[in-house]
C-alpha positions, 0 to 999 in steps of 0.5 A, a space after each residue: 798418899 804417904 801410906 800407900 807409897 808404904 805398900 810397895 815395900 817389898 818385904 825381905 821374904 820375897 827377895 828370900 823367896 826369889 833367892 829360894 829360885 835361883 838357888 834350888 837345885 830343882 830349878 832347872 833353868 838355872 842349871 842350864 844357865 850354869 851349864 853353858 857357862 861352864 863349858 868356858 871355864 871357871 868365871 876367873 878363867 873366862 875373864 882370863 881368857 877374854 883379857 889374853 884374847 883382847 890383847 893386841 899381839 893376840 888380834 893381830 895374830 888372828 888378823 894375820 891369818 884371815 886378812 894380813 892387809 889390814 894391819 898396815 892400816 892399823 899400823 898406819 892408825 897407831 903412827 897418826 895417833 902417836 903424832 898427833 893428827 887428830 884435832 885437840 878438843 882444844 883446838 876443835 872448841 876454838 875452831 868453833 867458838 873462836 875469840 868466844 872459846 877464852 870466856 867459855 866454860 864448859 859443862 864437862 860433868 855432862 860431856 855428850 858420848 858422840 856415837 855411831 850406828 853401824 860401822 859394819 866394816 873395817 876398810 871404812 874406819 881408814 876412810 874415816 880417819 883420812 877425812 878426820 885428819 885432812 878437814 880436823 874434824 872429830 871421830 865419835 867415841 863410840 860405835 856399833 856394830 850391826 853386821 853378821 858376826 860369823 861373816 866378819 869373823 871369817 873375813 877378818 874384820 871384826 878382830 881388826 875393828 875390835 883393835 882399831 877401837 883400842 887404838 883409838 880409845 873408842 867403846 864399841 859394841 857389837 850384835 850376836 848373830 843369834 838376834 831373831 833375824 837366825 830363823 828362830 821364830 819359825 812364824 817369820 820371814 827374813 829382814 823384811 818383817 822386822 818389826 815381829 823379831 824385836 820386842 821380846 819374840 826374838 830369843 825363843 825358848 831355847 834361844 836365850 841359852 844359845 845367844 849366852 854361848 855366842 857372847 861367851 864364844 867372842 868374849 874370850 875368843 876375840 875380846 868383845 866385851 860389850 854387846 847389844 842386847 834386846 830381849 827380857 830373858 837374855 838381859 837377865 842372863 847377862 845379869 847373871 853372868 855378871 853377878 857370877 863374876 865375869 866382866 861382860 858389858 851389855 847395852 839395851 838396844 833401841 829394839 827393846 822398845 824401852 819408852 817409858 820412865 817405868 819401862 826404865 824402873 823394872 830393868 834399872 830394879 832388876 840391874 841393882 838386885 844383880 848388881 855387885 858389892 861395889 855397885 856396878 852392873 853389865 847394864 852400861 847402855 840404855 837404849 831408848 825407844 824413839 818415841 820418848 821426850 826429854 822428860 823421861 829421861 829427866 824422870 828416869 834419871 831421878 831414880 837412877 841418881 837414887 840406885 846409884 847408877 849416874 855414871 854407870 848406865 849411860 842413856 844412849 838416845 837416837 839424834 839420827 835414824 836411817 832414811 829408811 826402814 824404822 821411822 817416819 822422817 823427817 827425824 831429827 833429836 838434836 835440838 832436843 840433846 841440847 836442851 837436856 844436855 846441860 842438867 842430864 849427865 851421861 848421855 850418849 848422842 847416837 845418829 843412825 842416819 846423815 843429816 837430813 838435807 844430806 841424805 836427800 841428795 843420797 842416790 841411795 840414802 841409809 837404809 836399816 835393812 841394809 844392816 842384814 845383807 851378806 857383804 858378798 851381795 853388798 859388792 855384787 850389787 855394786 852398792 858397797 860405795 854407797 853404803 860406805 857413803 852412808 856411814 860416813 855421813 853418820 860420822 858427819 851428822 854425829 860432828 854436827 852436834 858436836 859442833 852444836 854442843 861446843 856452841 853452847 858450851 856443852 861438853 862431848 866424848 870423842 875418841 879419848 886417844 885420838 882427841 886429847 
């Protein structure tokens, strides 16, 4: 078998060849890659003009425009951070282990990223806070975002989210308007055929080009740096943004359908060959599929050791998923996490839904759709409380792992500022 794995050798003249490609003037996609790109500036000043609008003189100044209001609450933010009011991950493991805390020692090398799917709107980040504070519990150190970019950025919103991230020292991670769901499939329908924009089809023919423009535009416009990402030709974009030298940051959505150890190799293999001299790539996140068992990852996980990618694509893998609209429930990964967490380091615990037995007392339990509709209709059909209900048992579901990991002396990443 020796003598055929030498087979797959790829010879130095077809990576000449694919260099052949992308630098031949006649190759006419890449110009238009170049082109789009351009309209920002050089990539030094595209990184320059991401680094003065992620400032947060510079958020606040936009948020004094569209929704003033919410800088009292992130005034209210700085002032309980800068007190301390949040739990220690000291005080959190005694809380949970107790006596046992003293004789614990603790996988920090595989420390679990607690995360949250989707914080769709400011006001319930105070929300969030106010129950962390007053029950000592943890706030995740990442989240996702899933609303309408141009509807948050209208109303305020999204430069308040993007500042409050900062302020707590949490990742976060938003999704481009132009996704499939913008009528660029003129075949389908709206949200309720979901299941025919992901999976390659959502970015059609000139679309790719017109999803690199959004990121660019709230890239240096309000600072967002990381977005999710779901179709073949716009990774290799965001590849090749990179390579150029501007610093986005992209995760593979759960929609790619990634399910597979070779599915990961392909991507990973086209990751290294875009990567820098100094071994990054934009790829951060790996979404996977909900689909796949322990063992993938654990496959997966060999070669990106051998590329050099440990801790720098981190494996981001569903615990919880909304009640309804993507799987068959009852679903629950959480015993799972805990069997791989211990040998499996950068992984991210995401929960997109309550605990079960929570939401099966929801008169309106988490919905995926929901992720789709205007805000204006949130309020007007009077389902904005429940949908803040939602995300606040997310937030507790993700505290529930916490709590698992901590009693089997497995590590997490919770907001960095908030729990020192």
């Amino acid at each position: 078998m020796s003598t055929y794995r030498e087979l797959l050798t790829i010879p130095n003249s077809q990576l000449d060849a694919i260099n052949a490609v992308l630098l031949s003037p006649q190759t006419r996609v890449i110009d238009q890659f170049l082109e789009v790109v351009a309209r920002y500036g050089t990539p030094e000043e595209i990184n320059c003009k991401h680094r003065e609008s992620r400032r947060y003189e510079a958020l606040c100044e936009k948020i004094k425009r569209t929704a003033p209001g919410h800088l009292d609450d992130l005034n209210w933010l700085i002032e309980q951070r800068d007190r301390r009011a949040f739990i220690s991950i000291a005080d959190y493991r005694k809380k949970v282990l107790g006596e046992a805390f003293k004789d614990t020692c603790f996988k920090d090398d595989c420390a679990v990223t607690l995360e949250v799917s989707a914080l769709q709107y400011f006001p319930w980040v105070r929300v969030m806070m106010e129950q962390a504070i007053a029950n000592q519990t943890l706030i995740p150190g990442r989240f996702i975002s899933v609303r309408k970019m141009k509807e948050s950025e209208l109303d305020g919103d999204l430069p308040a989210i993007v500042a409050a991230m900062d302020i707590i020292g949490a990742s976060f991670v938003e999704t481009l308007d132009t996704k499939g769901t913008d009528g660029s499939n003129p075949h389908l329908g709206g949200p309720e055929t979901i299941t025919g924009y992901f999976g390659g089809i959502g970015e059609p023919n000139h679309y790719a080009l017109k999803w690199l423009d959004e990121f660019l535009y709230y890239y240096t416009n309000y600072g967002v740096q990381h977005v999710l990402n779901f179709n073949a030709g716009t990774i290799l974009l965001a590849f090749m943004l990179y390579k150029l030298g501007v610093d986005i940051q992209f995760k593979i959505s759960v929609y790619f359908g990634a399910d597979n150890p070779y599915s990961a190799l392909w991507i990973m293999t086209m990751a290294k060959l875009f990567s820098r001299p100094d071994g990054t790539s934009p790829l951060i996140g790996f979404n996977w599929s909900n689909s796949i068992n322990n063992e993938t990852m654990e496959l997966t996980d060999d070669f990106r050791k051998q590329l050099g990618f440990e801790h720098v694509i981190r494996f981001e893998h569903h615990i919880t998923e909304t009640q309804k609209g993507i799987v068959i429930q009852p679903y629950n990964r959480r015993d799972e996490l805990l069997e791989i967490a211990d040998h499996v380091a950068n992984i991210a615990a995401k929960h997109e839904g309550g605990d079960l037995e929570v939401e099966a007392q929801r008169a309106h339990p988490s919905d995926i759709l929901d992720y789709f509709r205007d805000k204006e209709e949130v309020i007007a059909s009077g389902d904005w409380e429940a949908l803040q209900i939602n995300f606040l048992d997310k937030v507790a579901a993700c505290n529930t792992t916490a709590r698992a990991l901590t009693e089997r002396g497995l590590s997490f990443i919770a907001a960095r500022n908030l729990h020192k």
